[in-house]
Each structure stands twice: as structure tokens, then as C-alpha cells.
C-alpha positions in Angstrom: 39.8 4.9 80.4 36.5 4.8 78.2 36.4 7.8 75.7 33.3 9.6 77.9 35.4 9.9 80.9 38.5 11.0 79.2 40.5 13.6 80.8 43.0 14.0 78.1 46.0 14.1 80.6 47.9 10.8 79.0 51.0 11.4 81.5 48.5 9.8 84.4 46.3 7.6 82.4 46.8 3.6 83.1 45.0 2.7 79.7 46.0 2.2 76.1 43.4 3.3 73.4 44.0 4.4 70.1 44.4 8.0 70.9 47.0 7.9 73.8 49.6 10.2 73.3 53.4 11.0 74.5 53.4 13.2 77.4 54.8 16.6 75.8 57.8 18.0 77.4 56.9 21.9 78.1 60.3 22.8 79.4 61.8 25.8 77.9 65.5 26.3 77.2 67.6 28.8 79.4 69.7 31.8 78.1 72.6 30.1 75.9 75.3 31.9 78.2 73.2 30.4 81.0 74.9 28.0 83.6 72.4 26.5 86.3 73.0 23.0 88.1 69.9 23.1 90.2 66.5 24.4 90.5 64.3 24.8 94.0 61.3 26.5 94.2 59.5 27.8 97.8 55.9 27.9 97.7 52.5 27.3 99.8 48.7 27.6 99.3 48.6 30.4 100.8 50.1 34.3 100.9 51.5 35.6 104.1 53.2 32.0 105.4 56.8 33.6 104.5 58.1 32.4 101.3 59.8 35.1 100.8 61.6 34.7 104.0 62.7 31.1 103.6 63.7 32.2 100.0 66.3 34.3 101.3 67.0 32.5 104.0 67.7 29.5 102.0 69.4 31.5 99.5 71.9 32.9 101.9 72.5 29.8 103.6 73.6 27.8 100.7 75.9 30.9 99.4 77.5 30.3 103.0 78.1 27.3 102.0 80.4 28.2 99.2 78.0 27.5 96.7 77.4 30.2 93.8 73.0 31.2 94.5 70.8 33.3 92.3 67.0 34.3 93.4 64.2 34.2 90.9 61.7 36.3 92.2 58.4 34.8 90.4 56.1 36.5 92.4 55.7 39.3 89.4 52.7 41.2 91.4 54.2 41.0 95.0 57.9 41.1 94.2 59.9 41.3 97.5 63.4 40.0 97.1 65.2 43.0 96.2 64.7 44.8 99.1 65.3 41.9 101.3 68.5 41.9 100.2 68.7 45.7 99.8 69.1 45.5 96.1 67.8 48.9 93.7 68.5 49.6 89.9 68.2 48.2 86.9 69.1 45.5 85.3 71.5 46.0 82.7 71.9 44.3 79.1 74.3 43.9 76.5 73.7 42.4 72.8 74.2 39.0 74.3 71.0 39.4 76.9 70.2 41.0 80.5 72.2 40.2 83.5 70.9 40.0 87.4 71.6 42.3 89.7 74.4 41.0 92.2 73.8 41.5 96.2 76.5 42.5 98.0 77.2 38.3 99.5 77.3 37.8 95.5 73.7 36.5 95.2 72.7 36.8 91.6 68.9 38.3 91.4 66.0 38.9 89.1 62.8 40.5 89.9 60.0 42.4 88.7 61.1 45.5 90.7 64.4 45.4 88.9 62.3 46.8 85.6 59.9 49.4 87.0 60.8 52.6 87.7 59.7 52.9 91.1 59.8 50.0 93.6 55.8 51.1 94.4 54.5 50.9 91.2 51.3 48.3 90.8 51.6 45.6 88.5 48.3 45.3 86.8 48.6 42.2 84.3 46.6 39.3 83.9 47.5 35.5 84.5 48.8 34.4 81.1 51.0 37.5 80.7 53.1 37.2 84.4 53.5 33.4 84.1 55.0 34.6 80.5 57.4 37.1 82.4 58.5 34.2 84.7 59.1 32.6 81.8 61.1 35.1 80.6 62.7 35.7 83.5 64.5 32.0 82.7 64.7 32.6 78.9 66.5 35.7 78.9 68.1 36.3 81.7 72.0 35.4 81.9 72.1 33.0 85.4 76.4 33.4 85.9 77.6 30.0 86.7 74.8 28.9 89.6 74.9 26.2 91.3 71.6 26.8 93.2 68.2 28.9 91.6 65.9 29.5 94.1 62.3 30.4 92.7 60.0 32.9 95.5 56.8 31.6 94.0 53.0 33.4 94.7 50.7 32.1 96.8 48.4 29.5 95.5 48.4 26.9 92.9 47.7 29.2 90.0 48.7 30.1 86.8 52.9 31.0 87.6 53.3 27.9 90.0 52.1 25.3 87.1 54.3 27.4 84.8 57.2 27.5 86.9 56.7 23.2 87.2 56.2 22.8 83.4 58.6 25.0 82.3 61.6 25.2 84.6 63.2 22.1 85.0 62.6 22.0 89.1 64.8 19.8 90.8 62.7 20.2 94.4 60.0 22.3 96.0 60.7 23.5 99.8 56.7 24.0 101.3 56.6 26.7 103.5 53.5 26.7 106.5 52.7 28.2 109.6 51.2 27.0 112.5 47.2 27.6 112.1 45.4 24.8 110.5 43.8 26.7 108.2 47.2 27.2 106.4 48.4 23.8 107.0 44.8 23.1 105.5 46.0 24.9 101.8 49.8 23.6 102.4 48.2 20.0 101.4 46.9 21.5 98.2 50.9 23.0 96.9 52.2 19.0 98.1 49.4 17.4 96.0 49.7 19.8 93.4 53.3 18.6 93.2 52.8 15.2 93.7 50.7 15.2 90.7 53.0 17.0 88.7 55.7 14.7 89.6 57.7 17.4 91.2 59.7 16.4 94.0 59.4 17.5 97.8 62.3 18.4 99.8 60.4 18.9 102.7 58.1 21.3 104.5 59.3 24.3 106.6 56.9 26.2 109.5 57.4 30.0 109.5 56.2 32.0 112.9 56.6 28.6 114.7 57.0 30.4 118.1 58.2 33.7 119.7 61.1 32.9 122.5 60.9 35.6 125.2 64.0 37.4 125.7 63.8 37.7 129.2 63.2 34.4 130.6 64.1 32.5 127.2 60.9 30.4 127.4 58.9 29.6 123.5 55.4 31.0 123.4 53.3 29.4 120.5 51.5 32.7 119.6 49.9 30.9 116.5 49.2 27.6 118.9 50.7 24.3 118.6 52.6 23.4 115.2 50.3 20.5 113.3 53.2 20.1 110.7 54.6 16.3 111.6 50.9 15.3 111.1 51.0 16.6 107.8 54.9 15.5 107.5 53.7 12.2 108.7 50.6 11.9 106.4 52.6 12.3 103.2 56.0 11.0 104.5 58.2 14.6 103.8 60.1 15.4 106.3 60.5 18.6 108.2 63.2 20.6 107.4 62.7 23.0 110.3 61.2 25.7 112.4 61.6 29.4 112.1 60.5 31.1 115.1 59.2 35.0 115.5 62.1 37.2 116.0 62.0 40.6 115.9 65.4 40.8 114.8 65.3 38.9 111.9 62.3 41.3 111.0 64.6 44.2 111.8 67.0 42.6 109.3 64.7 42.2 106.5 63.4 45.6 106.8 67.1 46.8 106.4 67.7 45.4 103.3 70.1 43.0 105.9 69.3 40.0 105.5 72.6 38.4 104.4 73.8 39.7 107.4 71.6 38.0 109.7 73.0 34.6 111.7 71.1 31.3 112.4 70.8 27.6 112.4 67.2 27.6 111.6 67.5 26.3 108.3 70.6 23.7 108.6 68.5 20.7 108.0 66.9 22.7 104.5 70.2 23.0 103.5 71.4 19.9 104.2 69.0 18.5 102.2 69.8 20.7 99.4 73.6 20.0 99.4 72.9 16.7 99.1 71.1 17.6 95.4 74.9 18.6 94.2 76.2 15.0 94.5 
């Protein structure tokens, strides 16, 4: 690349001039009492899609599993986590650091609402400092023997997602969608965003994918027809399933329940994910 259209991003430049450098390794180092085998993050390109959702869905189905799950809740602004799993208090510390709170299925978590002093109180920080909490969040936080970290990450492609990729050593990314195409539309920014961070791409998951009546059973496509195996198709990922509308998984959620809840919607997702512990 001539010296006038030089990007300075050696890590996906081709040429060799005399001022190519090493591609510098931004991962930070996790608490020393830390233990984690395994890093997935669930994002989109859009809010509203349910990342959230297939956080703790995802979360929950692995712990079934037998394996031992903690949530990062990097969505510092719009923390939901703790009262999906019907989590309050503090997080507690000793001289050797601060510990997650523990759900009541033995999910280890960490979120924003965990430090304030009400679960309503705004958040009113700029970029640099939340993707420093996040940060923080890995640094100094003691993750107990975890097989699987699942990060909830904010919409968009911002300043905590390319944090959470440089800094967090991210062993996948599950893409979460719905079925308009103006979300599938953004979706395609978070898989090229990751594609050119070198991330990896467990596959894509649709949220809101129908609403089955309970009467006569049959699936009504409220958001219209799902458009995800064109996009699965278009960047070879595959789907990793379909969670439909269901009033009582909202009832769940709402509860504080949501470890309680039973599916299969996600078998597939955490197939995919067990496979990661080979």
C-alpha cells in the first residue's frame, strides 16, 4: 500500500514497506484468582432484537449442561441481566478483589446494577469511560472456575463491542436478529464487524421468529417471514435457531424466572458451544 493511501491497520495490509509494524496484541489479563476456559459474546446492530434474552437463555442452557456459566453484562447503560435472573445486592470484595453475584442455578454474574444503589438509577457516562468498566469488569472481577463467560453486549458496533473484541480474548460471537429486514439489514454490519476483527461466528439466532397460537397451535409470523438463511447463506454461518413469541417466557423474564423456564429452542446454540470445550 503506497504511503498516501495508508490506513495504518498493518494486521490487514498485504504490503511490506519500511514502516509495517507487528499487529499489537490489546488483550488484557483477567483477575489472577480468575479461571475462564471460554469466552462468547451475544450481540447485533441493533437494540431491541433480544440479546439479552439469548444471553440468558444461552447461559442457562449450558449450566444445564453441567457446565459452570458466568454472565458479563456489558451493556453498562442498559444493564438487564440481574433481574432476569432475579438477582439484587451488591457485589462483595475482599483484599483479594470483588466477587459476582451467584443466581440461585449457580450462575456467576456481573453487572452494572450490581454497583448502584438503585436498580433505576441512569448511567450518564461517556464512550471511553463504560468500555473502561467492561474492562474492568474482566480485570477485577474474580470469574470462580468458569467454563463458559457469556458477554450481553449493547447494540451497535461501538465503542464496548470493539473493546470487548480487543480486549477479551473471545472465543465466538452468537448474532442475535429478528425477522424485519431492516434489522437483518444492521445484523450484517456486527458479522462484518467481526469478520474483520477476526472474531469467530458461531452462528446467528432470530428472536420473535413467530407467535404459535395456543388454541389451534398454528405459527403466525407477526414480524413476516424470517430472511435469516439468506443472510446464513450469504456469509456461510449457520442458524443456530428460532425463538418464537411466547408470552410465557415473557412472564418468566419479568419474574426474575428465567432459569426456571423449559425449552429446546436453543439446542443447536448449545451444541455448538459444547463443541468449543473439546
Amino acid at each position: 500500500m503506497s504511503e498516501t493511501n495508508c490506513d495504518h491497520n498493518c494486521g490487514t495490509c498485504g504490503s511490506d514497506c519500511d514502516q509495517r509494524q507487528e499487529p499489537q496484541n490489546l488483550q488484557v489479563k483477567p483477575h489472577e484468582l480468575s479461571s475462564v476456559k471460554h469466552v462468547i459474546a451475544v450481540v447485533s446492530g441493533k437494540g431491541g432484537v433480544g440479546k439479552s434474552l439469548v444471553t440468558s437463555l444461552s447461559a442457562v442452557a449450558m449450566s444445564r449442561l453441567g457446565f459452570s456459566v458466568g454472565v458479563l453484562d456489558a451493556d453498562i447503560t442498559g444493564p438487564s441481566i440481574p433481574k432476569l435472573f432475579g438477582v439484587s445486592g451488591s457485589i462483595r470484595g475482599s483484599e483479594s478483589g470483588a466477587y459476582p453475584l451467584v443466581s440461585d442455578g449457580g450462575i456467576q454474574l456481573m453487572s452494572m446494577n450490581l454497583l448502584l444503589q438503585n436498580s433505576t438509577d441512569p448511567v450518564l457516562w461517556r464512550g471511553p469511560i463504560i468500555a473502561s468498566i467492561v474492562k474492568q469488569f474482566w480485570q477485577d472481577i474474580i470469574w470462580d472456575n468458569i467454563d463458559y463467560l457469556f458477554v450481553d453486549m449493547p447494540p451497535g458496533t461501538g465503542d464496548v463491542p470493539l473493546t470487548v473484541f480487543q480486549s477479551l480474548p473471545v472465543d465466538g460471537i452468537i448474532v442475535v436478529t429478528s425477522p424485519q429486514d431492516l434489522a437483518l439489514m444492521i445484523v450484517e454490519k456486527a458479522v462484518n464487524m467481526a469478520n474483520m476483527m477476526n472474531i469467530p461466528i458461531l452462528g446467528l439466532l432470530e428472536n420473535m421468529a413467530f407467535f404459535r397460537c395456543p388454541d389451534c397451535g398454528k405459527e403466525h409470523r407477526i414480524f413476516g417471514e424470517s430472511h435469516l438463511p439468506a443472510v446464513a447463506a450469504k456469509y456461510d454461518l449457520p442458524v443456530l435457531g428460532h425463538i418464537p413469541i411466547d408470552p410465557r417466557l415473557a412472564a418468566a423474564c419479568d419474574a426474575g424466572q428465567i432459569e426456571t423456564f423449559e425449552s429446546h429452542w436453543l439446542d443447536r446454540a448449545a451444541e455448538t458451544m459444547k463443541a468449543l470445550n473439546k
